[in-house]
N, C-alpha and C positions, 0 to 999 in steps of 0.2 A: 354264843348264838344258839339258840335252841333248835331244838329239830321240826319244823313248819308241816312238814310232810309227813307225821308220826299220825295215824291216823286215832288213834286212841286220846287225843289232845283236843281232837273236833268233834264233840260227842255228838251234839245235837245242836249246831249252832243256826240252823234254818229248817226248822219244820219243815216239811214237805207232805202235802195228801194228795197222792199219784190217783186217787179211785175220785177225786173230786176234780182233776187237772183233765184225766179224761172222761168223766161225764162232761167236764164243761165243753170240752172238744170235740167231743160227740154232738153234745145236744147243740153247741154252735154253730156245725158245720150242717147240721141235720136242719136247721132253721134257715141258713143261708141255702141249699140245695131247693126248698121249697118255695122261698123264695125266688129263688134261681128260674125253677123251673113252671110255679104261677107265670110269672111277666113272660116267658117261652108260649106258653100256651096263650096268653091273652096278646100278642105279638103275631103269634100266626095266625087267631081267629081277625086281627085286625088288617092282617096283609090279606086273606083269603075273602 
């Protein structure tokens, strides 16, 4: 049985780009708060 857990055996088996995971995280949440927050505003101009 080989050793699974040997971190030198998993070199690069799933890319990962951290700087593109949080711009997408940023700019998704940054778009949903504006959203968010348009329908707030046009909600209390329609209650008022």
């Amino acid at each position: 049985m080989e050793n699974v857990r040997d971190p030198r055996e998993h070199v690069n088996e799933e890319p990962r780009h951290d700087l593109m995971d949080v711009m997408a995280g940023f700019g998704g949440m940054l778009g949903f708060m504006t959203v968010l927050f348009a329908a707030a505003v046009i909600i209390k101009f329609i209650i008022s």
